[in-house]
C-alpha positions as CSV (number, residue, x, y, z in Angstrom):
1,X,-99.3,117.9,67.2
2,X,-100.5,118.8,70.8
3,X,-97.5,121.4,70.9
4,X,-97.9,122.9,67.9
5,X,-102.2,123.2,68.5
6,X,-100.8,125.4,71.5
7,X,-98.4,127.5,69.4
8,X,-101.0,128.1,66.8
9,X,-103.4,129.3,69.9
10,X,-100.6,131.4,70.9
11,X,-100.4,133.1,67.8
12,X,-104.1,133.5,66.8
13,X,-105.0,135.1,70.1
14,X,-101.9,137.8,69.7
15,X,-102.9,138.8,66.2
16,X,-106.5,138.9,67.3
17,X,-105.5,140.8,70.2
18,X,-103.7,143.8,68.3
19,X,-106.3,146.5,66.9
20,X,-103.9,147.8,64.6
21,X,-102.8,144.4,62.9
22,X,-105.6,143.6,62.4
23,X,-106.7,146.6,60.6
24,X,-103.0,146.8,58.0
25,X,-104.0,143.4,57.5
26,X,-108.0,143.8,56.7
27,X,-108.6,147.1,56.0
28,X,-105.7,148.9,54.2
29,X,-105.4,146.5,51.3
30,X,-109.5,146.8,50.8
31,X,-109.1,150.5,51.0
32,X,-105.5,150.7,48.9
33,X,-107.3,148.5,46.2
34,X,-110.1,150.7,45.9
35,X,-108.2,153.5,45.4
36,X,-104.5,152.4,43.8
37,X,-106.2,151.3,40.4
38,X,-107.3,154.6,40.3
39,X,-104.6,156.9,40.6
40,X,-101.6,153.6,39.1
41,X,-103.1,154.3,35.4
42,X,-100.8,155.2,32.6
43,X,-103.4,155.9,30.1
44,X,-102.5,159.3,28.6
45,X,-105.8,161.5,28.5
46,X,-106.2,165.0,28.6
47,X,-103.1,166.3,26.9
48,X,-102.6,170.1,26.4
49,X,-101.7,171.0,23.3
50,X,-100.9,174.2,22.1
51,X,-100.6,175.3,17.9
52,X,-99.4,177.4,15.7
53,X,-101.1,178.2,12.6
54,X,-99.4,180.0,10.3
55,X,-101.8,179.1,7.4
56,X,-105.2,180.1,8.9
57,X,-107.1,178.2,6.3
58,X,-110.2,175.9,5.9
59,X,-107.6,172.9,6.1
60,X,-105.6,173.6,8.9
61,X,-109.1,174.6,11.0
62,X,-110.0,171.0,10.1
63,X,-106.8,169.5,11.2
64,X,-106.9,171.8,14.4
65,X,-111.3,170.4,15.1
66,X,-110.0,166.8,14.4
67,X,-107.4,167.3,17.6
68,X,-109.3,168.9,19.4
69,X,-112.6,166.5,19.0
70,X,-110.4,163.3,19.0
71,X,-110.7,162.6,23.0
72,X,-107.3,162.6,24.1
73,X,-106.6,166.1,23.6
74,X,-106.8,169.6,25.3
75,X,-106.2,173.0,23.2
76,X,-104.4,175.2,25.9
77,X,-103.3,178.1,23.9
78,X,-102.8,179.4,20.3
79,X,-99.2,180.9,20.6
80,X,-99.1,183.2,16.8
81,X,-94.8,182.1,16.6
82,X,-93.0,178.9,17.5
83,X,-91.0,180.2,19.9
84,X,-94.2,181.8,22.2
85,X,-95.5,178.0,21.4
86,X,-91.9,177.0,23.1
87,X,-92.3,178.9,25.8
88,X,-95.8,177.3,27.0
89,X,-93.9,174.1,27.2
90,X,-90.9,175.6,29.2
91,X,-93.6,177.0,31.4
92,X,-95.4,173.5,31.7
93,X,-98.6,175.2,30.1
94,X,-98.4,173.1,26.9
95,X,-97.2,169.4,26.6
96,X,-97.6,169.2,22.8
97,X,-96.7,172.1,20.0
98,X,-98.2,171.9,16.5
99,X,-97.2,174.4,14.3
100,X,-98.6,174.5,10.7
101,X,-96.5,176.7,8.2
102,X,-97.7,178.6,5.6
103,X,-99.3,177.9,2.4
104,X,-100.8,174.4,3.9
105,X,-104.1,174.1,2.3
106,X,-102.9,175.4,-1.2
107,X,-99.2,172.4,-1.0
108,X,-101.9,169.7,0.1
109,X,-103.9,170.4,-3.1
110,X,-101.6,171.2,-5.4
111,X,-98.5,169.3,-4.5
112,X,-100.7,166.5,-2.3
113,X,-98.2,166.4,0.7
114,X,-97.6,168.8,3.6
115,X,-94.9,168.9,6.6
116,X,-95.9,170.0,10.1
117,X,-93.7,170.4,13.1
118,X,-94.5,168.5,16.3
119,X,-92.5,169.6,19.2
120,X,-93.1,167.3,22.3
121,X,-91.8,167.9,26.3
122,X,-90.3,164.6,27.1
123,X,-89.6,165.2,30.9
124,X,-92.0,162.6,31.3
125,X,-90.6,160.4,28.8
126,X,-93.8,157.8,28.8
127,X,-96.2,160.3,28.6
128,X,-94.6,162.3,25.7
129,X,-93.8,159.1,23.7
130,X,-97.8,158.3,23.6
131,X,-99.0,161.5,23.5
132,X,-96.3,161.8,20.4
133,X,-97.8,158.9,19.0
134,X,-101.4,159.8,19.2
135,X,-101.3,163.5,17.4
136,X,-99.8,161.5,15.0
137,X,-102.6,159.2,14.7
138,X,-104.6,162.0,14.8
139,X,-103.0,163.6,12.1
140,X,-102.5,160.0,9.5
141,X,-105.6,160.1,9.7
142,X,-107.0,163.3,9.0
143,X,-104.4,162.8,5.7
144,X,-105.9,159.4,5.0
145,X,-109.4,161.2,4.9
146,X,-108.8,164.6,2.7
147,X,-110.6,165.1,-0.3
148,X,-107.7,165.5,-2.3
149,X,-106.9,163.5,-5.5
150,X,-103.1,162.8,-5.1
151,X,-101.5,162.2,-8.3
152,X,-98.7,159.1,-7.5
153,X,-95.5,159.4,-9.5
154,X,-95.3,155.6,-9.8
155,X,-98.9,154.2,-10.5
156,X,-101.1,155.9,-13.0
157,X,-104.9,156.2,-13.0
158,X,-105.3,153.1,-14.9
159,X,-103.4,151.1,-12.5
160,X,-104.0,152.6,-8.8
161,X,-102.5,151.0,-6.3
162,X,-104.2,148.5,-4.0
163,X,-105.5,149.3,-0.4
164,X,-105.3,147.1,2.3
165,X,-107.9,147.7,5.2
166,X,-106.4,146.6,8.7
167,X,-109.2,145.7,11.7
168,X,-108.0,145.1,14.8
169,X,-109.1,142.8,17.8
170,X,-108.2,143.1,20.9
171,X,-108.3,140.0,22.8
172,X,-108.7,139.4,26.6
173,X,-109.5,143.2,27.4
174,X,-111.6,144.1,24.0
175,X,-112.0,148.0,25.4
176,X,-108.0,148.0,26.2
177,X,-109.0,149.4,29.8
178,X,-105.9,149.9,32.1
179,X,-107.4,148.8,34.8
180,X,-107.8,144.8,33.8
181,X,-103.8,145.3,33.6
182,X,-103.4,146.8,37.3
183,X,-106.0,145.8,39.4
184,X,-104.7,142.1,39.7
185,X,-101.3,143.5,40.1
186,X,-102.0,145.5,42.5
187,X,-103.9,142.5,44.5
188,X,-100.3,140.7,44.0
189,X,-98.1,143.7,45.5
190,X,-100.6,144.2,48.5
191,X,-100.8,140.5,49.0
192,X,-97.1,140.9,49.3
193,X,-96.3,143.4,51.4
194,X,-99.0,142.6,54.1
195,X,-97.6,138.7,54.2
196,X,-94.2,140.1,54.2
197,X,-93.6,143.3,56.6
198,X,-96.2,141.4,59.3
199,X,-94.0,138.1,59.4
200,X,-90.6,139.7,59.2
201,X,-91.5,141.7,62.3
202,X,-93.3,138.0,63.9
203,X,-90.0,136.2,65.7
204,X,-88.1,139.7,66.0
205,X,-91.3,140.6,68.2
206,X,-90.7,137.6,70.2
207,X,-86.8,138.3,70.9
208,X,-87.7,142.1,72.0
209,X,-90.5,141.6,74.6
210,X,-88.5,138.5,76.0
211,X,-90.6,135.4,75.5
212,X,-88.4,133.9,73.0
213,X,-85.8,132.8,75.5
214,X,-88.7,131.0,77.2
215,X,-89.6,129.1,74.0
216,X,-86.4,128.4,73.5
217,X,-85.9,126.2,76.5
218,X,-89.0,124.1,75.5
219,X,-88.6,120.7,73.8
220,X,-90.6,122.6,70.8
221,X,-88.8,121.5,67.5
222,X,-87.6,124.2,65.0
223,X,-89.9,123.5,62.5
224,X,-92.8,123.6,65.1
225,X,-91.9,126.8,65.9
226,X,-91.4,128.1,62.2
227,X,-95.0,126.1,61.1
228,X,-96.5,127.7,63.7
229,X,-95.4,131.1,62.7
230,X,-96.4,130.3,59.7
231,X,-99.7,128.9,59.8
232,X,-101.9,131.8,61.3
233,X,-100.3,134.4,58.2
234,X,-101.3,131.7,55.7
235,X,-104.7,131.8,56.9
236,X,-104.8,135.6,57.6
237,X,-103.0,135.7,53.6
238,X,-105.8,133.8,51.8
239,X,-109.0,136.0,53.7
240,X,-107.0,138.8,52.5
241,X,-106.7,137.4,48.6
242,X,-110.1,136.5,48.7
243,X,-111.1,139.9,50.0
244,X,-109.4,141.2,47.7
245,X,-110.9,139.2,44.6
246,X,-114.7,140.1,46.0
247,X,-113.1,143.8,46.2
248,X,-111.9,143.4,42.6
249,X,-115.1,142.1,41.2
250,X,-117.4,144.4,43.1
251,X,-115.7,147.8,42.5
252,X,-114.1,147.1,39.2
253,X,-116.4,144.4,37.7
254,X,-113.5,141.7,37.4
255,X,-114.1,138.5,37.7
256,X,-111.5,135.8,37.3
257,X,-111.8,133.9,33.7
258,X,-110.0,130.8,34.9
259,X,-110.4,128.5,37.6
260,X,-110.9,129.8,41.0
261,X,-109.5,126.7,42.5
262,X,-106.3,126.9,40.4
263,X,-106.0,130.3,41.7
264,X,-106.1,129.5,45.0
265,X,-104.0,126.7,44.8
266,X,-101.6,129.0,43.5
267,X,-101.9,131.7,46.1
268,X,-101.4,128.7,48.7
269,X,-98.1,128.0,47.5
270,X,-96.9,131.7,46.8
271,X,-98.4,132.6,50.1
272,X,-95.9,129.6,51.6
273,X,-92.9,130.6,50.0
274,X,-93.8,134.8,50.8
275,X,-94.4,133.9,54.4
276,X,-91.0,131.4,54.4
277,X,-89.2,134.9,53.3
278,X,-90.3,136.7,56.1
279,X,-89.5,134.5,58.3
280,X,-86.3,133.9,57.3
281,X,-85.8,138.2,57.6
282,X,-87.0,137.7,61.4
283,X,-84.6,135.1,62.0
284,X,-81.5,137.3,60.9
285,X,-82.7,140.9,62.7
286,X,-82.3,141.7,66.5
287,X,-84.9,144.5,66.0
288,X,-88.1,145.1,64.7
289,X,-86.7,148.5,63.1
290,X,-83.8,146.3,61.3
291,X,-86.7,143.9,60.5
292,X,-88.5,146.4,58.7
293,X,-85.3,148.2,56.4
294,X,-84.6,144.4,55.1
295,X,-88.3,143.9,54.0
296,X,-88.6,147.3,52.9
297,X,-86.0,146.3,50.7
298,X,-86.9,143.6,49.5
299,X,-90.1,144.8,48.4
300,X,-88.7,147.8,46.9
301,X,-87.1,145.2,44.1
302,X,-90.3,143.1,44.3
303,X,-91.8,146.3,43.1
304,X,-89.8,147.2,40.4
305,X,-88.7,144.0,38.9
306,X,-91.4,142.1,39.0
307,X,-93.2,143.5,35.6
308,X,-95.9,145.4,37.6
309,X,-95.1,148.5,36.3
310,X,-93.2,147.8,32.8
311,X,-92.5,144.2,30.9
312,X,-90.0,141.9,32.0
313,X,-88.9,141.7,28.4
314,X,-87.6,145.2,27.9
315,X,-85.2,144.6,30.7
316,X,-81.5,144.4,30.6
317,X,-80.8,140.4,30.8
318,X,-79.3,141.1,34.4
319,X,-82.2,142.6,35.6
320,X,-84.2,139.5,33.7
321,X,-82.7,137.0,35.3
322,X,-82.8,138.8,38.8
323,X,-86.5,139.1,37.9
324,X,-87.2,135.3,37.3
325,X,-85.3,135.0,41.0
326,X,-88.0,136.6,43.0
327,X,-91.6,134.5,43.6
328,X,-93.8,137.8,42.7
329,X,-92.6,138.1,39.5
330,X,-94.3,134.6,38.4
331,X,-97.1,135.3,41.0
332,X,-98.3,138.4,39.5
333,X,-97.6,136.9,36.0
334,X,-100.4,134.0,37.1
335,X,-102.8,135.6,38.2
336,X,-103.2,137.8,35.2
337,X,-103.0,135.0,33.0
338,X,-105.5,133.0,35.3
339,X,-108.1,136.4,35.8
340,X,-107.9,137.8,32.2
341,X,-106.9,135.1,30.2
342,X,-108.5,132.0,32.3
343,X,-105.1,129.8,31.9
344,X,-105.0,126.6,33.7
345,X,-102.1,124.2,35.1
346,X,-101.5,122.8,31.8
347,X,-100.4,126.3,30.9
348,X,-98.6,127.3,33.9
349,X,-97.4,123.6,35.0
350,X,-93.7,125.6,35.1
351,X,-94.7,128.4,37.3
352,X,-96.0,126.4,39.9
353,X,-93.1,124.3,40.0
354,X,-91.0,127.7,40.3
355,X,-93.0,128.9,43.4
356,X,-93.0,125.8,44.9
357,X,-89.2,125.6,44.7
358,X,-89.4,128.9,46.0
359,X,-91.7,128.0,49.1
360,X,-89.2,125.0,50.1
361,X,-86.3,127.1,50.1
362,X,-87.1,129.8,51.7
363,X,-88.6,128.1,54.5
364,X,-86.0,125.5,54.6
365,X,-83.8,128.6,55.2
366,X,-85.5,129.7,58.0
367,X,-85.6,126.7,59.9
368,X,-82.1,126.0,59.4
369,X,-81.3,129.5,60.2
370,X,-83.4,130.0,64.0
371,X,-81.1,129.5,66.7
372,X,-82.7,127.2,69.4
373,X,-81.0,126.7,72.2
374,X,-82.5,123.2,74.1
């Protein structure tokens, strides 16, 4: 214990030492969480939509107020043909085209149905898909609302056809506000990359300046060596998460539903198992440059497979399964369950047992992997 109270000296005054650690480590993630929320936010708002009205009636100046008033929408040019309206969305003017044909009003009140062509820019293939999707909201129900009798072909006036009102609920974020959805994510990710880049450069720091041959010829063990690596991070990891959480609560007014001590316990172990990886990274690079490439990588698939950005369920079952192998994929599906849903262990009993199998692997790895020489 004596030796590894000295390694753990060692490393606290060398991270304590360095300015600019200490400021990726404390203040970027405080100032990236302020400000990633912010700009990581796939609500569609403010679409431009551009119309043509070939009818130019009392009806279709309805339909055109409804769009307009609904929120979502931005009238950004009246084109009087479809191909003018084309041509706003080739220039990126328009991202939505409504064109009403002739004779609107006079089919909806005499026939009781009326086409209209919606002609969407699907470069961005998410935001045209709900943008899509609400003008045709919009426009059910503007139809649901006319003051139009509509004579059915199957049920008569005697024997009208039954409505059925639907209310939705929305549980666990009643507004449906984005940021509930990113702002623990985004906890996760920087949580991630701080344990991750900082460790994998640790040991590779050691070989470069030199003072790893001299720590090699001590009777320290490996897994002193690795536990005292590790130690200091773990520490430095859970100020950060909790920084983080006061951040959280304080900016965006979030404030774990579940137990905090769950949580934590949880971040403990992921923490472990995060840490155990970059170590294990240090162990194989010469470099701190080579260092860095392999944990860019490795965050890079953190990143994208880990259901941050889109569900694990609408991957291929490749990328599924290579999405269960990686520790931030059940991480950052915890502590969304734990801060919006308030889940406890009797729910995610499985999860922990997966990052603890992570933890012992992955620092197992290292040890086994760090050439001492005695």
């Amino acid at each position: 214990m004596k030796v590894l109270r000295f390694i753990l000296q060692k490393e606290f005054r060398q991270i304590f030492r360095d300015k600019t650690i200490l400021a990726m480590m404390f203040a970027m993630p405080i100032i990236q969480l302020i400000i990633l929320p912010l700009a990581a936010n796939f609500e569609v708002k403010n679409v431009n939509v551009a119309y043509v009205d070939n009818d130019r009636s009392s009806y279709s100046q309805k339909l055109i107020n409804k769009i307009a008033s609904s929120g979502y929408f931005k009238v950004t040019g009246t084109p009087f043909s479809y191909k003018e309206g084309l041509e706003l969305i080739e220039e990126g003017e328009a991202d939505l085209l409504l064109e009403i044909p002739p004779h609107f009003e006079r089919n909806l009140v005499k026939e009781g149905r009326q086409e209209v062509n919606i002609a969407v820019d699907a470069i961005n293939g998410t935001k045209s898909a709900l943008a899509g999707a609400y003008l045709t909201s919009v426009i059910a129900d503007f139809n649901s609302n006319l003051d139009v009798i509509v004579k059915s072909p199957i049920a008569s006036v005697d024997n009208a056809a039954a409505a059925i009102t639907i209310v939705n609920s929305n549980w666990y974020n009643p507004r449906a506000e984005y940021k509930y959805y990113m702002v623990p994510g985004i906890l996760v990710l920087l949580l991630t990359m701080i344990g991750g880049f900082i460790t994998a450069l640790n040991i590779v720091r050691e070989k470069e300046i030199g003072t790893i041959e001299q720590i090699n010829v001590t009777p320290i063990k490996k897994w002193q060596f690795i536990l005292g690596k590790l130690i200091p991070f773990w520490i430095v990891g859970i100020t950060v998460f909790t920084i983080g959480l006061v951040v959280m609560y304080v900016v965006y007014g979030i404030f774990p539903k579940g137990n905090l001590a769950v949580l934590y316990l949880f971040a403990a172990v992921y923490l472990v198992a995060l840490l155990g990886l970059g170590l294990l990274i240090s162990t194989f690079a010469d470099t701190q440059l080579q260092a860095m490439f392999i944990a860019y990588f490795f965050m890079m698939v953190f990143m994208l497979m880990s259901g941050f950005f889109t569900s694990t369920d609408s991957m291929p079952n490749w990328a599924r399964t290579i999405s269960e192998l990686t520790p931030v994929t059940h991480f950052i599906k915890v502590v969304r369950l734990i801060v919006l849903k308030g889940s406890g262990l009797q729910e995610l009993g499985s999860e922990l047992w997966y990052l603890c199998g992570f933890a012992v692997l992955l620092n197992g790895l290292a040890i086994f992997n760090y050439r001492k020489t005695n």
